[in-house]
Legacy VTK file of the C-alpha trace (Angstrom):
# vtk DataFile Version 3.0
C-alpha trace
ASCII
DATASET POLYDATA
POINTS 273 float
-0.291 -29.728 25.983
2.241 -27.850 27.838
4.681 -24.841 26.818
7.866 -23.416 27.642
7.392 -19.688 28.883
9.372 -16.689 30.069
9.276 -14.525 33.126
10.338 -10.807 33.662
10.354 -9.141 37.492
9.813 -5.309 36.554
8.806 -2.253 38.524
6.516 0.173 36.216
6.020 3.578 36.072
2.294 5.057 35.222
1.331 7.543 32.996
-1.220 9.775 32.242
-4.084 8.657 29.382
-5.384 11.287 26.994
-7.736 13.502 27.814
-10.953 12.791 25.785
-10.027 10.261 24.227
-10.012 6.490 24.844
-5.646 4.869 25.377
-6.602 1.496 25.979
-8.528 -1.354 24.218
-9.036 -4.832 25.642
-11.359 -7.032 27.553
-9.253 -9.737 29.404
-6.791 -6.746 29.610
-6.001 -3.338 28.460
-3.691 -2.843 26.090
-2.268 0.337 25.298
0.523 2.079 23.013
3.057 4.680 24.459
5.264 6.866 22.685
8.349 7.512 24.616
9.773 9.989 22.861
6.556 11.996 23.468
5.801 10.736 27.145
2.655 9.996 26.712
0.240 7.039 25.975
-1.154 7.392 22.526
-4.583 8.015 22.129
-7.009 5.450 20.279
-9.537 6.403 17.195
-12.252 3.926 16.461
-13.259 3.777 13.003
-15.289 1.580 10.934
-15.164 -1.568 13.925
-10.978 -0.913 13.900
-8.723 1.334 16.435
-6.007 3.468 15.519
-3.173 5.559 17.062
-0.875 7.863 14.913
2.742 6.971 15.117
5.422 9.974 14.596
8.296 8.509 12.496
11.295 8.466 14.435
9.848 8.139 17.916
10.392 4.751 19.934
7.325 3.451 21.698
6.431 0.299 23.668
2.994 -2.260 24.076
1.803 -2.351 27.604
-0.276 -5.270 28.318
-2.378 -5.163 31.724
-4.185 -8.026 33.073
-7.447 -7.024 34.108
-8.480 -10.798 35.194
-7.868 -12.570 38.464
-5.938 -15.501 37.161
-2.627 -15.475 34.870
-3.345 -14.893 30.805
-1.251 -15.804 28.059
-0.480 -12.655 25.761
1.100 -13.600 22.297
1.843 -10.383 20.631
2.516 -9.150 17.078
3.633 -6.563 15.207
3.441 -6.027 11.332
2.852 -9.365 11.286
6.204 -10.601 13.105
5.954 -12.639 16.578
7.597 -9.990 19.086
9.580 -12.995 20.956
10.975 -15.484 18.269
10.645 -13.575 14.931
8.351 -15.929 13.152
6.013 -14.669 10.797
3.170 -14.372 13.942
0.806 -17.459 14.441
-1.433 -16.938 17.848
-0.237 -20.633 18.748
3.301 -18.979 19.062
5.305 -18.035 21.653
4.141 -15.182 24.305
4.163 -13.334 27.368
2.801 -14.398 30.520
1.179 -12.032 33.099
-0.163 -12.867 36.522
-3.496 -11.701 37.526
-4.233 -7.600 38.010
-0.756 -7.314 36.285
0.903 -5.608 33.408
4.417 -5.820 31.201
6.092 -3.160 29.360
7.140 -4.903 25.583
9.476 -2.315 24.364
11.075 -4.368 21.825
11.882 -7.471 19.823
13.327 -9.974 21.778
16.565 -10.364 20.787
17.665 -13.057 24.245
17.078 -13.315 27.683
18.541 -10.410 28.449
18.207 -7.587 25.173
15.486 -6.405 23.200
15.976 -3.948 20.180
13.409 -0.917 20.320
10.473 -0.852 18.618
10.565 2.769 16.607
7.832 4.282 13.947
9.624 4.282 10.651
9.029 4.190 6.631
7.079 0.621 5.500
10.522 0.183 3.606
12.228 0.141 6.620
10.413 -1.816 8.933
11.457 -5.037 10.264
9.368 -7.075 8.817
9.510 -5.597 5.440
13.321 -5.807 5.447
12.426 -9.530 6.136
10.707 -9.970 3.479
7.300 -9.893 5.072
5.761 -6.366 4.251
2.362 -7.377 3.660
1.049 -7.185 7.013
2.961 -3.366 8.195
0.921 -1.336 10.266
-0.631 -3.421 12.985
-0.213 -4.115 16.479
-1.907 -7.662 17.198
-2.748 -9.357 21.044
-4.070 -12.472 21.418
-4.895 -13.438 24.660
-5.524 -16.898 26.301
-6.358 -18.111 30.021
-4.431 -20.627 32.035
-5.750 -24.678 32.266
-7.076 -24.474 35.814
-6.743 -27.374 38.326
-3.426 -29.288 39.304
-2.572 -30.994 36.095
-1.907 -27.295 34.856
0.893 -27.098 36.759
4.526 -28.316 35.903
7.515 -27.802 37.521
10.501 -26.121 36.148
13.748 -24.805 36.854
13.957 -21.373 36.872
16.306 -18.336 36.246
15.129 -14.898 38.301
16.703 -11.943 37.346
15.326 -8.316 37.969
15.777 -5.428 35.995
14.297 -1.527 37.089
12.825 0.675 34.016
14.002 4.273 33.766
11.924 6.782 35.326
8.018 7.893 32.810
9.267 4.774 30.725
5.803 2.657 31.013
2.656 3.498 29.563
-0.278 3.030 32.404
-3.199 5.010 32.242
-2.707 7.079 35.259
-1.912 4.726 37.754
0.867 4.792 40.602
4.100 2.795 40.660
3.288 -0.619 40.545
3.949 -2.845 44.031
3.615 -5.931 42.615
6.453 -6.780 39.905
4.365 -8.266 37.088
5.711 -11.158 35.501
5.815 -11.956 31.622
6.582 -15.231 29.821
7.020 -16.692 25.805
5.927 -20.011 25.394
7.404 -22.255 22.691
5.551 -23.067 19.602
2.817 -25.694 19.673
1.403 -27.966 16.853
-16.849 7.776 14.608
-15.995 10.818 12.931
-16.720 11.855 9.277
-14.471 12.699 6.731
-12.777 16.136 6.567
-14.514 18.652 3.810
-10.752 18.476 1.867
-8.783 14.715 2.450
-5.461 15.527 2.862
-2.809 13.942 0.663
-1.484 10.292 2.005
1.952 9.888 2.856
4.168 6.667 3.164
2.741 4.468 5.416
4.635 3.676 9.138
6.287 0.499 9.861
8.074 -0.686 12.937
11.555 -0.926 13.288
14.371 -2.800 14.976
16.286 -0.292 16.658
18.643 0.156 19.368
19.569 -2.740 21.911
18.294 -2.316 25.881
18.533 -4.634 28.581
15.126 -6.746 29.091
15.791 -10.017 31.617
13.556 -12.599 31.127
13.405 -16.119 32.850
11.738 -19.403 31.975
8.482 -20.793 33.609
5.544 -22.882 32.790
1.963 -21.849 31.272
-0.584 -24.538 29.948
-3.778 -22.580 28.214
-7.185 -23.571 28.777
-7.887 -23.100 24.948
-6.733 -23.790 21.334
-8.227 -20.797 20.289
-7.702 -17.286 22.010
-10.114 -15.754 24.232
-9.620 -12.330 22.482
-7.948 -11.319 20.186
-6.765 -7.065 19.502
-5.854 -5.514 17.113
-4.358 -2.016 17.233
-3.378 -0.271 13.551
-1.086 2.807 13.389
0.150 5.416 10.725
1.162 8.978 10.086
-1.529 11.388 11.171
-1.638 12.868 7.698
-2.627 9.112 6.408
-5.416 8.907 8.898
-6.908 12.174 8.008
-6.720 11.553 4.513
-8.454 8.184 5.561
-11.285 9.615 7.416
-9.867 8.098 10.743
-9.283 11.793 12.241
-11.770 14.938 11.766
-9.036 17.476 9.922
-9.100 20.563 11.964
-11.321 23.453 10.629
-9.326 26.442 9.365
-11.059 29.989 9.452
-11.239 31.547 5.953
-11.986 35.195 5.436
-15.457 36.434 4.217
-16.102 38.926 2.123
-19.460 40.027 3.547
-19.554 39.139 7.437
-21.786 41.819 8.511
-24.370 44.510 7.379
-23.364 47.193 9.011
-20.263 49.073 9.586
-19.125 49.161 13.424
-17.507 51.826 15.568
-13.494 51.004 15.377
-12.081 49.992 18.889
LINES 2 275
194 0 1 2 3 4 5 6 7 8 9 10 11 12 13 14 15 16 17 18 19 20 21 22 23 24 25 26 27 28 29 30 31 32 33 34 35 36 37 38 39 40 41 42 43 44 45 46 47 48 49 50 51 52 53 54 55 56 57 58 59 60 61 62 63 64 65 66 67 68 69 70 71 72 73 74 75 76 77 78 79 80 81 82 83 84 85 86 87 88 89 90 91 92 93 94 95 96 97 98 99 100 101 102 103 104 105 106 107 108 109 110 111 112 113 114 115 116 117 118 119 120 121 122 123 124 125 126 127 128 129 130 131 132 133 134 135 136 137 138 139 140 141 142 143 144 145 146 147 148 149 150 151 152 153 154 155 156 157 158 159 160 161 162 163 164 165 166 167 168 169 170 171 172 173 174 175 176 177 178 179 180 181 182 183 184 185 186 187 188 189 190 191 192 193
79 194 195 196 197 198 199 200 201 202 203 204 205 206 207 208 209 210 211 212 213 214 215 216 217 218 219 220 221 222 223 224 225 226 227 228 229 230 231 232 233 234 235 236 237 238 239 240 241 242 243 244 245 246 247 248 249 250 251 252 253 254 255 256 257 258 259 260 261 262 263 264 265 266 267 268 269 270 271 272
């Protein structure tokens, strides 16, 4: 079976990972989470088999998706539960983004056409797209599944195609400390076919973070042609967010330790300075 996709020529900016920490998760390819208010990719907390990142309501971010593999992947991507391309309540049959081998795409939005997306921000569950929807059961998780191309020559179908270019403003993507790309990476939708313990005192949860539909910014896209190799997914990611608050109070993040006064530090009394 054969699907409709979309292509993207982009030139990406990298950015420095976290320090310590891991910023990407991913076999067939990294994915990572970058806040662009902050600049920075987000780091990610394993917990109990799941990976986290705190989200700072308010703050756009973006998905980068990097191909690690030699041949082109299929990426269909969620959030809260909502296909990022064509709205649907997400199914990993949906539509998707293509990538060609050793390359990555910047999703900064919900696709709105060919040539907008509106921003993806941190904001209240109530607020988040898919809770204003009518889908808020699923808030607070960033979802990749990932499939390979159908090798040999029957994969292949041609199609017209529409090329436009479009260049991202300047610390925009989320790499992990690599260069400017030279390659422009391409991305495609295809249509729809058949860790550390708890802190001594938890803190006190606060309203969960949803995603929502923000501002409109240019993202060109073009059609091409993608047939997987698979039904099912090769891998699929999962990437859950919230306040940092919330993932203290969950365990997720060590609070820090704050220094309390003694009353009887010492034995003797020492010379003042």
């Amino acid at each position: 079976m054969n699907w409709k996709t979309i292509t993207s020529v982009i030139v990406l900016c990298g950015g420095a990972g976290a320090a310590g920490t891991a910023s990407a998760v991913g076999n067939l390819a990294d994915v990572t989470v970058y806040d662009r208010a902050q600049g920075r990719t987000l780091p990610v907390y394993l917990y109990e088999g799941r990976h986290y990142v705190v989200g700072k309501p308010g703050n756009e971010y973006q998905v980068r998706v990097r191909n690690r593999s030699g041949s082109d992947i299929l990426a269909v991507m969620s959030v809260d539960g909502v296909n990022v391309v064509s709205g649907e309540t997400a199914d990993w049959s949906q539509t998707g983004y293509v990538l060609g081998r050793y390359q990555g795409f910047d999703v900064k939005g919900w696709r709105k056409s060919m040539e907008r997306t509106a921003a993806f921000f941190f904001t209240e569950h109530e607020n988040s797209y898919a809770a204003r929807t009518g889908r808020p059961d699923h808030v607070g998780v960033i979802g990749v599944a990932m499939f390979r191309k159908k090798a040999g020559p029957d994969a292949f179908i041609q199609h017209d195609r529409l090329s436009e270019s479009r260049r991202e403003a300047p610390g925009a993507a989320s790499g992990t400390g690599a260069a400017s790309e030279s390659n422009a990476p391409r991305a495609a939708a295809a249509d729809s076919m058949s860790r550390p313990a708890p802190a001594p005192q938890m803190a006190e949860k606060s309203t969960s973070l949803g995603t929502g539909h923000g501002r409109s910014e240019a993202s060109r896209v073009t059609y091409t042609s993608f047939e997987r190799a698979t039904r099912q997914p090769e891998e699929v990611i999962a990437i859950h967010y919230d306040t940092y608050s919330n993932l203290v109070a969950m365990g997720v993040i060590r609070a820090p330790q704050i220094a309390r006064p003694t009353p009887f530090p010492g034995r003797f009394v020492p010379d003042p300075r």
